[in-house]
C-alpha positions, 0 to 999 in steps of 0.5 A, spaced: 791 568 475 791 562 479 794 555 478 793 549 482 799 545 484 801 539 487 799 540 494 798 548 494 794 553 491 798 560 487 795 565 485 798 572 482 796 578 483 797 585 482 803 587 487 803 580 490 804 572 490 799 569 495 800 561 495 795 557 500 798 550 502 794 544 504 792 546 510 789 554 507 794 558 510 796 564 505 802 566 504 803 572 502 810 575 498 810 583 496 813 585 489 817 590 493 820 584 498 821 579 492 828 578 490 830 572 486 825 567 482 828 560 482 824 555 477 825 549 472 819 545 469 815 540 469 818 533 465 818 527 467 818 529 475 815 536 477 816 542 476 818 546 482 818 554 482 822 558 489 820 565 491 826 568 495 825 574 498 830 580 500 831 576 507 832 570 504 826 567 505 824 561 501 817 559 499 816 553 495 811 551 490 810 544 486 808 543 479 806 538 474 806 537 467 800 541 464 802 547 468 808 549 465 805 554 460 801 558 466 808 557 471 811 561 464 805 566 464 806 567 471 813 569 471 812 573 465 807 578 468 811 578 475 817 580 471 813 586 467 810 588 475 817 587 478 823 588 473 827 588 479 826 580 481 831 575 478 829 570 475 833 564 475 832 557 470 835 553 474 840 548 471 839 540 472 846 540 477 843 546 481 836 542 481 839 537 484 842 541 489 835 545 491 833 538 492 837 535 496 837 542 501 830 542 501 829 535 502 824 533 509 820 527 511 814 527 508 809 522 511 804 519 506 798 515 505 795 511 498 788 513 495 782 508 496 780 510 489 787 509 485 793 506 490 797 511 488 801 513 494 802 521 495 803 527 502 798 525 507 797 533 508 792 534 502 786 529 501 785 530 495 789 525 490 793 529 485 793 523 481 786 521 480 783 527 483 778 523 488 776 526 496 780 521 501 776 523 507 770 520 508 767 524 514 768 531 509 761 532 509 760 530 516 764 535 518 761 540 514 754 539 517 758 539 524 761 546 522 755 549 519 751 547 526 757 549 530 757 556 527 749 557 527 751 556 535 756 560 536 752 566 533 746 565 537 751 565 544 753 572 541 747 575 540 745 572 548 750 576 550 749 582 546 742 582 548 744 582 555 749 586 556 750 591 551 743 593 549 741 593 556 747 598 558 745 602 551 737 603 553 740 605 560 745 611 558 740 613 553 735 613 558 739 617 563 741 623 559 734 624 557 736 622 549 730 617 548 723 622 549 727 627 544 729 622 539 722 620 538 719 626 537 725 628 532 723 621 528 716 622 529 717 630 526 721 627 520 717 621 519 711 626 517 714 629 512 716 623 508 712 619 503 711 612 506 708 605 504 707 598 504 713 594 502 714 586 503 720 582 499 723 574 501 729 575 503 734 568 502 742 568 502 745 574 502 747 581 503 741 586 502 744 594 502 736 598 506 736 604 501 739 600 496 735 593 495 729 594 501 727 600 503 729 604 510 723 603 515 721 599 522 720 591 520 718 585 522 721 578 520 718 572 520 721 565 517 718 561 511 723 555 510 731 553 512 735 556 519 741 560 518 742 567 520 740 575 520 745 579 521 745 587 521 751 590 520 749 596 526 748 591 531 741 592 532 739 584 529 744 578 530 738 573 531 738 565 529 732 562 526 730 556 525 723 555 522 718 550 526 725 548 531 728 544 525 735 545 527 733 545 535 730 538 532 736 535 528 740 537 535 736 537 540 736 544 543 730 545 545 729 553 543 736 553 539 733 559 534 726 564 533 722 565 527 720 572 527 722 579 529 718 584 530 718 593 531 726 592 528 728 599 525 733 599 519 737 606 517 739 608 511 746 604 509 745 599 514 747 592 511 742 586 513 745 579 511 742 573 511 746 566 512 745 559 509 738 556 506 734 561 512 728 564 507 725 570 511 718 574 510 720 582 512 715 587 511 714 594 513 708 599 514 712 606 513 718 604 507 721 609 505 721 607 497 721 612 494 727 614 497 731 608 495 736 609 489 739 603 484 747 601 485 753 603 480 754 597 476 757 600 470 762 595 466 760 589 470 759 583 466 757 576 467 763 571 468 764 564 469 768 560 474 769 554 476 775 551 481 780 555 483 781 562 486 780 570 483 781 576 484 777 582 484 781 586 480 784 581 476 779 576 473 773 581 473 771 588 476 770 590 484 762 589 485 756 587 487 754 579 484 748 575 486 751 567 485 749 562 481 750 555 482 751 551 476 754 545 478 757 541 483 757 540 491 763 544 495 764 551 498 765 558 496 769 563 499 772 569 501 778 572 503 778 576 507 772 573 510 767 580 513 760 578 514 757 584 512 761 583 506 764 576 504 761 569 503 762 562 507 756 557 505 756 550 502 753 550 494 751 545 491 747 538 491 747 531 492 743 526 488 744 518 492 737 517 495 732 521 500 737 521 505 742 526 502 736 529 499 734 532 506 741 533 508 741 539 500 735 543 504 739 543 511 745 546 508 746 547 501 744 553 497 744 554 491 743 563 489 747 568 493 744 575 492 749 581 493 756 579 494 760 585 495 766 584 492 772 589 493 779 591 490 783 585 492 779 581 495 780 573 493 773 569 492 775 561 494 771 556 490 772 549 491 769 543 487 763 547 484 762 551 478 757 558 479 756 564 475 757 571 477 752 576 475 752 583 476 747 585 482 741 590 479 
């Protein structure tokens, strides 16, 4: 269960209070160390609801009116998980009192759209809903460049350090010739073929959703990332130097791999709007198996956060974007795992429709999600599918 207050973000769940402040900070209270909940609701100012813990810590969430029946919902579902959590309706004379005692100097700012004055914190306006900062999405597409640099460094670094110590110790036990000839005794047991798929954002299992062989990779469209969950890729591509154009970086991604060796269980990921052609000669297709997706459901959901376990089972989804323009993720990020990527589309002319192929996307196959896990969604609506 998540509720949107008036600068934070609560979420309810199993055996715990998460609340996000406007800065993204989670913060986290077990039901084991929750000791009283103080409230009272919504009327003509804000509700306000206080989690105190067994150390007297104190965590303040701000409501408006339209949330009283979630806050009481809320209450009762912590009540039934921790029956020994008091709970206290707080009088208006001690709401005075808690107010007075909680008092700190706000700074504020109006909004450009309605004029109404609110906390500097958050750019969202909490009366008319309207997005105060005008460089958003120019600091998403800085972040997203940004990010794709960081990545290519590491790989630069891997490459030269840790793969070349790896070949030598290999070499110098006389493991390399042995390894081969074992590989090559099995591959002529097994039934192989040709395989070849388009690989696009998301997370694909080999044995699972490719089949186990040595592949080649070439780019069709977009930049964004290949990552393999052992180690053995983590490339940037960047088809015919778009990215290296936009910034300027001469050599900034590649567009093809080749001779890459992928073992059962190994998780290839791919990031942003990146469309890959992966092939093989020797995939082991009639080995691969299909997921266990008993129960799974198709849900929607739009602005808000859920959890897996709670709104809907522990899984593998592919996302699909409905509506909107914003970001989807989740908590806790893996890259192996979990999501970080703009969805969504902007219609104001050519420009911005150049800038949708760059950094939007608008399918996300495979997303792991695990017990507990928190998805983020912000500003878009997308469908949650079970993966086949």
């Amino acid at each position: 269960m998540s509720i949107k207050g008036v600068r934070k973000e609560l979420f309810i769940g199993k055996t715990e209070v998460n609340v996000f402040d406007s800065k993204r900070k989670r913060h986290t209270i077990t039901y084991d160390n929750l000791s009283t909940i103080e409230y009272w609701l919504a009327d003509q100012e804000n509700g306000k609801l206080f989690f105190i813990t067994a150390k007297d810590k104190k965590i303040e969430f701000i409501f408006k009116c339209i949330e009283n029946d979630s806050i009481l919902r809320a209450i009762d579902y912590i009540k039934d998980k921790s029956p020994e959590t008091t709970i206290v309706l707080l009088s208006k004379d001690k709401r005075l009192k808690t107010s007075i005692s909680s008092i700190s100097k706000i700074r504020h700012q109006k909004c450009k759209n309605c004029g109404k004055d609110y906390d500097s914190e958050t750019d969202i306006c909490p009366y008319c809903n309207y997005s105060n900062t005008d460089t958003h999405f120019k600091w998403l597409l800085i972040g997203f460049l940004v990010t794709v640099c960081i990545s290519f460094t590491a790989f630069a670094v891997v490459y030269l350090f840790w793969g070349k110590s790896n070949i030598k110790d290999l070499s110098d036990t006389g493991t390399i010739s042995q390894e081969i000839m074992t590989t090559s005794t099995e591959a002529e047991l097994l039934e192989t073929e040709t395989f070849t798929t388009t690989l696009t954002a998301g997370h694909y299992v080999v044995g699972l959703d490719i089949p186990v062989g040595t592949y080649s990779f070439f780019s069709k469209k977009g930049t964004g990332n290949l990552i393999s969950s052992d180690g053995t890729i983590n490339a940037i591509f960047d088809y015919e130097s778009q990215a290296s154009n936009d910034i300027g970086v001469s050599g900034f991604g590649t567009e093809e791999l080749k001779n890459i060796r992928l073992a059962d269980g190994v998780i290839l990921t791919v990031t942003a709007t990146q469309e890959i052609s992966a092939g093989c000669d020797d995939g082991e297709v009639s080995n691969m198996h299909s997921r266990n997706q008993e129960n799974l459901k198709e849900i929607e959901l739009g602005y808000g956060l859920y959890a897996a376990g709670d709104d809907f089972l522990p899984g593998t989804y592919n996302i699909e974007w409905l509506e909107g323009f914003g970001n989807i993720q989740t908590d806790p990020y893996e890259i192996d795992y979990g999501i970080n990527e703009i969805m969504g589309e902007l219609s104001i002319d050519n420009t911005i429709d150049e800038l949708n192929e760059k950094i939007c996307i608008k399918q996300y196959n495979n997303l792991i999600l695990k017990e507990g896990d928190i998805l983020k969604i912000n500003d878009i609506k997308v469908k949650l599918i079970p993966s086949e």
